[in-house]
BANU-253492 format. One record per residue (C-alpha): residue in one letter; y, z, x; residue number from 0. Coordinates in steps of 0.001 Angstrom, whole numbers, plus 500000, padded with zeros to 6 digits. Layout:
! residues N
residuo, yy, zz, xx, num
a, Y, Z, X, NUM
...
***
This chain:
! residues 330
residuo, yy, zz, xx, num
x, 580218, 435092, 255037, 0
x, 581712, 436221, 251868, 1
x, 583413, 433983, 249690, 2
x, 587122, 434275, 249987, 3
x, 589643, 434502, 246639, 4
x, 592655, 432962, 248656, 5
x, 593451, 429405, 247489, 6
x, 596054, 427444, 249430, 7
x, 598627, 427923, 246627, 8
x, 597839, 431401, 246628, 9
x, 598318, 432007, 250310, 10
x, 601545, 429793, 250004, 11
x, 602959, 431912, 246816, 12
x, 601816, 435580, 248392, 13
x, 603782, 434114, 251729, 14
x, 606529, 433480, 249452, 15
x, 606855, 436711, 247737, 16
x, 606787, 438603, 250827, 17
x, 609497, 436706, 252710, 18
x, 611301, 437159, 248611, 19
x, 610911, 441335, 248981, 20
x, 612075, 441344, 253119, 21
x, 615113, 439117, 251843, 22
x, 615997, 441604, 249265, 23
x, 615604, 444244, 251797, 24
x, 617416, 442570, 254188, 25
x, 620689, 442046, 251934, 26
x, 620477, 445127, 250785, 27
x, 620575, 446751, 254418, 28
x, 623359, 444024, 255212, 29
x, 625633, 444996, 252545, 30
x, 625696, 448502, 253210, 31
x, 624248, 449702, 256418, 32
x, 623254, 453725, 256554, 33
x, 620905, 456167, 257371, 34
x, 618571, 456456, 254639, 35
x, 618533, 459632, 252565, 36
x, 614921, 460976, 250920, 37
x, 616089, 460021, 247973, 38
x, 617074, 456431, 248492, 39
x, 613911, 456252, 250571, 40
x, 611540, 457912, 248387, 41
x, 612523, 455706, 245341, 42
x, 612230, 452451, 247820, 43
x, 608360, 453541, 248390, 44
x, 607965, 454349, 244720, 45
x, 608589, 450754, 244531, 46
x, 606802, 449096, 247251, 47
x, 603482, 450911, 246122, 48
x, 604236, 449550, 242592, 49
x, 604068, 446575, 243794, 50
x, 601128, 447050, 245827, 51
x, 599862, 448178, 242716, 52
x, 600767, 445345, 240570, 53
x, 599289, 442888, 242998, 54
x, 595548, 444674, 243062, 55
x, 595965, 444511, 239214, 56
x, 596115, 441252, 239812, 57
x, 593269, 440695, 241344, 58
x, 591435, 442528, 238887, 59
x, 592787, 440518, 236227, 60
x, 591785, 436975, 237406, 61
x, 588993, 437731, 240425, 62
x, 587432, 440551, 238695, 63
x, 586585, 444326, 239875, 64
x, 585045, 443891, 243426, 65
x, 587299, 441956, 244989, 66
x, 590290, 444627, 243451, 67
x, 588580, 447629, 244726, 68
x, 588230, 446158, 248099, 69
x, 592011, 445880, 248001, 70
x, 592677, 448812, 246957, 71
x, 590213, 450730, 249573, 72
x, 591544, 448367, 252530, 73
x, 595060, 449271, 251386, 74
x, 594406, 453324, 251253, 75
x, 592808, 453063, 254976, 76
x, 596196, 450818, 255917, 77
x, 598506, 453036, 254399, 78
x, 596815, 456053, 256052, 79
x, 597004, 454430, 259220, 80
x, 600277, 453883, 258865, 81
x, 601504, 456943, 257854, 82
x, 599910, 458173, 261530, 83
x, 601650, 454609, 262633, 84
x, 604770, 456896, 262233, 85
x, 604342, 459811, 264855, 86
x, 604475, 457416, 267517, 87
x, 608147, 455525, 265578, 88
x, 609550, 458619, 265797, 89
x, 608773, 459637, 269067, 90
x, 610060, 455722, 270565, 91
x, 613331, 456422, 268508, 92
x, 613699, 459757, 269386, 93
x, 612841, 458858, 273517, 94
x, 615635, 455901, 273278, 95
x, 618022, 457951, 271463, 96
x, 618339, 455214, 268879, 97
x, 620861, 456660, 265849, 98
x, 618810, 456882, 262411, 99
x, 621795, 453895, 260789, 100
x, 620092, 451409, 263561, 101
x, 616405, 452461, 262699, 102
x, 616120, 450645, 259830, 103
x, 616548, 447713, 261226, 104
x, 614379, 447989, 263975, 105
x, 612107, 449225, 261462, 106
x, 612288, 446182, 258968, 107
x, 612300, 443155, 261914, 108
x, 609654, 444841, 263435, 109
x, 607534, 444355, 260067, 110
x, 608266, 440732, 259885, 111
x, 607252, 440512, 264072, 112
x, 603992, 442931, 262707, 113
x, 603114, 440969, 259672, 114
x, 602752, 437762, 262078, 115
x, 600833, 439187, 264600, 116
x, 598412, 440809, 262175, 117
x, 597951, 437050, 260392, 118
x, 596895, 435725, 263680, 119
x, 594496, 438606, 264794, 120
x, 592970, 438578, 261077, 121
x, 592203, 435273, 261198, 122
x, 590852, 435159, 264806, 123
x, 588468, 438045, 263578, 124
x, 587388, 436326, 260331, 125
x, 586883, 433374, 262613, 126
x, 584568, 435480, 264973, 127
x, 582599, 437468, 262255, 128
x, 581752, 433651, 260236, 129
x, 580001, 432270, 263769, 130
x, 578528, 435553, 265419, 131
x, 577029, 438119, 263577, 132
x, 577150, 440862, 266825, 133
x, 580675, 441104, 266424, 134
x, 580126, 442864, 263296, 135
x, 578724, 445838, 265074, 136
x, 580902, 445375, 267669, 137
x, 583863, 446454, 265540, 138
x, 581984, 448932, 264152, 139
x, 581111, 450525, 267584, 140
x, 584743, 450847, 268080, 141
x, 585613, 452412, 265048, 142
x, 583130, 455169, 265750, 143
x, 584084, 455502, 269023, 144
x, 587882, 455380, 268376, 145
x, 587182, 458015, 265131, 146
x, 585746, 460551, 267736, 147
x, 588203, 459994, 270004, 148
x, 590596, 461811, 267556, 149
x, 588119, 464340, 266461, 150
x, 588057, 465924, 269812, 151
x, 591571, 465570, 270420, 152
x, 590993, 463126, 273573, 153
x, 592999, 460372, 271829, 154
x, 595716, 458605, 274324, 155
x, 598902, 460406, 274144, 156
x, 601543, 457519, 273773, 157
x, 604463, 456793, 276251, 158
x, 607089, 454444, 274710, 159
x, 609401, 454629, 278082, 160
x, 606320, 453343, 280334, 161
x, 605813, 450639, 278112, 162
x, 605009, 447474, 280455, 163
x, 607007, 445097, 277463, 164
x, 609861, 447172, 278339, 165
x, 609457, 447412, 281864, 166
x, 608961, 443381, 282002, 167
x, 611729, 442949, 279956, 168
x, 613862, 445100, 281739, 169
x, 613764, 442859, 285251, 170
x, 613987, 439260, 283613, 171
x, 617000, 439723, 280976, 172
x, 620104, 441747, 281627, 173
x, 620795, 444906, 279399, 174
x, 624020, 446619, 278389, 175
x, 624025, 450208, 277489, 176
x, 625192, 450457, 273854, 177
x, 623355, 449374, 270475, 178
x, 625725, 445977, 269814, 179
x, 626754, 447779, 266507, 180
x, 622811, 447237, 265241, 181
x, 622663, 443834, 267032, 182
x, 620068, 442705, 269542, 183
x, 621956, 440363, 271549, 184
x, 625602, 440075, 272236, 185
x, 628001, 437768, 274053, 186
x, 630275, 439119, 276636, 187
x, 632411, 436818, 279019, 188
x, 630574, 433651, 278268, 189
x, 627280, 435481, 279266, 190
x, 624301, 436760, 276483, 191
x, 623311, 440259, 276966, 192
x, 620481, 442156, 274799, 193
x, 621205, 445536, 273685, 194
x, 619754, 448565, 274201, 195
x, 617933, 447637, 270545, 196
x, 616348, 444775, 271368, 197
x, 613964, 446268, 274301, 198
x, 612989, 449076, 271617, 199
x, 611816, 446664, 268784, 200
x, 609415, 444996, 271733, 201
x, 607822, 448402, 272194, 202
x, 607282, 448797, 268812, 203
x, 606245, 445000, 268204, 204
x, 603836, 446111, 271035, 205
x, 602712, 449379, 269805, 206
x, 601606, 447822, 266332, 207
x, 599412, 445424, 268517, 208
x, 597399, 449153, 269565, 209
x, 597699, 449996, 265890, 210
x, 596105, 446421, 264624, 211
x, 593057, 446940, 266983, 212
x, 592105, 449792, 265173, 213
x, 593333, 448673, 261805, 214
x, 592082, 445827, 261168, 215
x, 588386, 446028, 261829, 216
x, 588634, 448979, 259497, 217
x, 589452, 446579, 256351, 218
x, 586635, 444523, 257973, 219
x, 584344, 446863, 257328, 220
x, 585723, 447059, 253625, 221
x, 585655, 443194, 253073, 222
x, 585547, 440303, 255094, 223
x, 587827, 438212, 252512, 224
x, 590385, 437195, 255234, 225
x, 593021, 437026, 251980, 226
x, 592286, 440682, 250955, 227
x, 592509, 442092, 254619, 228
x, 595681, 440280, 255094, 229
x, 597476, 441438, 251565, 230
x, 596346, 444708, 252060, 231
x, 597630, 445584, 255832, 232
x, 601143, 443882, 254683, 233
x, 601605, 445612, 251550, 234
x, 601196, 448925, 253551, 235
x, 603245, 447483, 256453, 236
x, 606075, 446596, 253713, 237
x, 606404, 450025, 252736, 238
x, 606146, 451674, 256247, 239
x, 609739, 451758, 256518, 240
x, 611093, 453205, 253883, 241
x, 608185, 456454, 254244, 242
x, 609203, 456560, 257664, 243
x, 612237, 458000, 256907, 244
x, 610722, 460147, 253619, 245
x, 608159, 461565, 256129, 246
x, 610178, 462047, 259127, 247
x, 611571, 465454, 258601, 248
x, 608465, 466752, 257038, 249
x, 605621, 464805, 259279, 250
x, 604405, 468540, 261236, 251
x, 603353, 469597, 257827, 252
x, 600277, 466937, 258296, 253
x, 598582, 468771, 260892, 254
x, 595317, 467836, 259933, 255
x, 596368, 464154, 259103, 256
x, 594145, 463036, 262339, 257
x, 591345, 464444, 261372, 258
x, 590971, 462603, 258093, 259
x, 592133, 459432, 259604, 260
x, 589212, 460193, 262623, 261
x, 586484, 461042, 260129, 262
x, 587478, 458007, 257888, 263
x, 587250, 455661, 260741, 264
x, 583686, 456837, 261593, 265
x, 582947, 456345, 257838, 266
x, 583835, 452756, 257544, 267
x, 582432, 451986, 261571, 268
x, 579125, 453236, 260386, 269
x, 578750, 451571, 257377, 270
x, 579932, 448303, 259445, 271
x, 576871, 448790, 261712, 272
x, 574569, 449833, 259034, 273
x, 575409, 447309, 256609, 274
x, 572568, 445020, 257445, 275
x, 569650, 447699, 256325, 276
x, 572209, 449882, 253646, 277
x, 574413, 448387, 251579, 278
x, 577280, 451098, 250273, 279
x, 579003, 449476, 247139, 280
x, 582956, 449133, 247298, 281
x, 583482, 451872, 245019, 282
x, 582045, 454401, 247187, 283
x, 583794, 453639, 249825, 284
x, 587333, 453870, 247765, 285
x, 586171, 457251, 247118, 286
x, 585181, 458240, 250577, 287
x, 587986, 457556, 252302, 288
x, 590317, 458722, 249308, 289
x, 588575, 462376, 249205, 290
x, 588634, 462877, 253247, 291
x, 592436, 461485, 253521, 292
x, 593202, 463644, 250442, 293
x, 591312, 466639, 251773, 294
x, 593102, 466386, 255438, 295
x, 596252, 466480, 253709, 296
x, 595257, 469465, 251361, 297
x, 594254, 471610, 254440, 298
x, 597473, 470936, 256018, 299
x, 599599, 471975, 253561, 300
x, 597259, 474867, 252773, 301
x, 597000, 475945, 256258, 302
x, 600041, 475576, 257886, 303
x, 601150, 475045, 261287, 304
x, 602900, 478756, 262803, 305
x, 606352, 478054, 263537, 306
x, 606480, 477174, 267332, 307
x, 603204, 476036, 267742, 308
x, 604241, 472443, 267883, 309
x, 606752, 472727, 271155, 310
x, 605681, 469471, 272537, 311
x, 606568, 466741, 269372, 312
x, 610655, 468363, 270077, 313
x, 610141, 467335, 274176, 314
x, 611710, 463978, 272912, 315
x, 614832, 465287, 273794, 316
x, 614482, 465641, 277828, 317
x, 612504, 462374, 277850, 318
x, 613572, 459613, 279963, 319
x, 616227, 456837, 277788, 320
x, 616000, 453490, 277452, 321
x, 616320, 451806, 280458, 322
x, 618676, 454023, 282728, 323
x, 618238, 452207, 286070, 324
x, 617839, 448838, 284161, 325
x, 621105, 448440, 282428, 326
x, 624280, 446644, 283017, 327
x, 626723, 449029, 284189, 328
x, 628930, 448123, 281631, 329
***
């Protein structure tokens, strides 16, 4: 099992800085809630990956080289990932009919619900891969299997409205019909309702659960440094919401996106399973997944989708809303 860098104090003080930047967030959305524009958004990921950036230059500074270009690689595969993360955001928001002023913060609880869940599966798979050696190529196995699933196009086409959270949720607590003015619960007559928000940051607490399976075991195959695959998969996380609303006018243009992200995941499950007999150094794999991300999204923007030839992302707007037969009638 590799050595990890994280110290207690260190775990404690990256905790600490991350609950710092979502407070800063927070009272910024707080003070003046809006729809983000591309420019307010843009300059908000300018600065999350700065900080990203910052904190591998850390680790080069005081841990050395490997240990910073295994953050680095884990967080291009996260960020990738994520970026994909946000076809399926859009499509929840758009099936709910959620207004973009309430996205946001949907968008930045649901990182704080993500970041917690992905801490608890992280560990549980450090746990596993320290005692049994078989779930190494276990992982891998599923990162080849789930990288060839999008290469032929046979990936599962995603349903937010049929989500069983939702449904679940929709027969235990009542509902009202409006968004509570961006809150999740509200009191009405002595009685707590949730709003139609709360249901749709469960689906997309749940969806990031389908996300971390295949996440996660991809940094694995990077490092097994529980402290690097934890920094990088939040640092990408952190900055998911402000690119969600860069990329969402322009995310068509990525046609090929999948295709990248499919190949890369066959790249890092292989070298999971073969690690025992080849050893491919940290550096290669930075490049790797950096040229076939970077290639995906050269071939998209070279060859571009015809206009019309991507009908079915726009059948959002006949799809079924939030809870229709579940609501209070209020």
């Amino acid at each position: 099992m590799q050595q990890s860098i994280g110290t207690t104090a260190l775990w404690g003080g990256f905790v600490a800085l991350v609950f710092a930047l979502l407070a800063v967030d927070l009272a910024a959305y707080r003070r003046n809630p809006h729809e983000m524009s591309v420019r307010e958004a843009s300059a908000w990921t300018a600065g999350w990956v700065a900080v990203a950036l910052l904190f591998g230059a850390g680790i080069a500074w005081n841990f050395g080289r490997r240990p910073a270009v295994e953050y680095m690689t884990g967080y291009v595969i996260e960020y990738a990932l994520s970026v994909d993360n946000l076809f399926v955001f859009i499509l929840i928001f758009k099936t709910f009919g959620v207004p973009p002023v309430y996205q946001r913060r949907v968008l930045l609880w649901g990182i704080l619900g993500a970041m917690i869940l992905r801490a608890a599966f992280i560990l549980a798979g450090a746990a596993l891969l320290s005692r049994f050696d078989w779930v190494l190529y276990l992982f891998g196995a599923f990162l080849i299997y789930t990288g060839g699933k999008i290469l032929s196009g046979k990936d599962v086409e995603t349903h937010p409205e049929q989500n069983p959270v939702l449904k679940l949720f929709g027969k235990v607590f009542p509902i009202v019909r409006h968004f509570g003015d961006g809150k999740f619960v509200v009191k009405d007559r002595g009685r707590w309702f949730a709003t139609a928000l709360l249901p749709v940051l469960l689906v997309v607490e749940a969806t990031d659960v389908v996300f971390a399976v295949d996440s996660i075991p991809a940094v694995f195959a990077v490092t097994r440094d529980p402290f690097i695959v934890f920094t990088s998969n939040v640092f990408a996380i952190l900055g998911l919401r402000a690119l969600y609303f860069v990329l969402k006018t322009v995310m068509d243009a990525f046609r090929f996106l999948k295709v990248g992200l499919g190949l890369v995941l066959v790249f890092v499950g292989a070298k999971m399973c073969a690690e025992r007999w080849v050893h491919v150094p940290a550096e290669i794999s930075l490049v790797v997944v950096v040229v076939l991300l970077g290639a995906s999204v050269a071939a998209s923007l070279l060859w571009p989708e015809k206009p019309g030839g991507n009908e079915k992302a726009a059948a959002g707007d006949g799809t079924e809303r939030i809870g229709d037969d579940k609501m209070d009638p209020r």
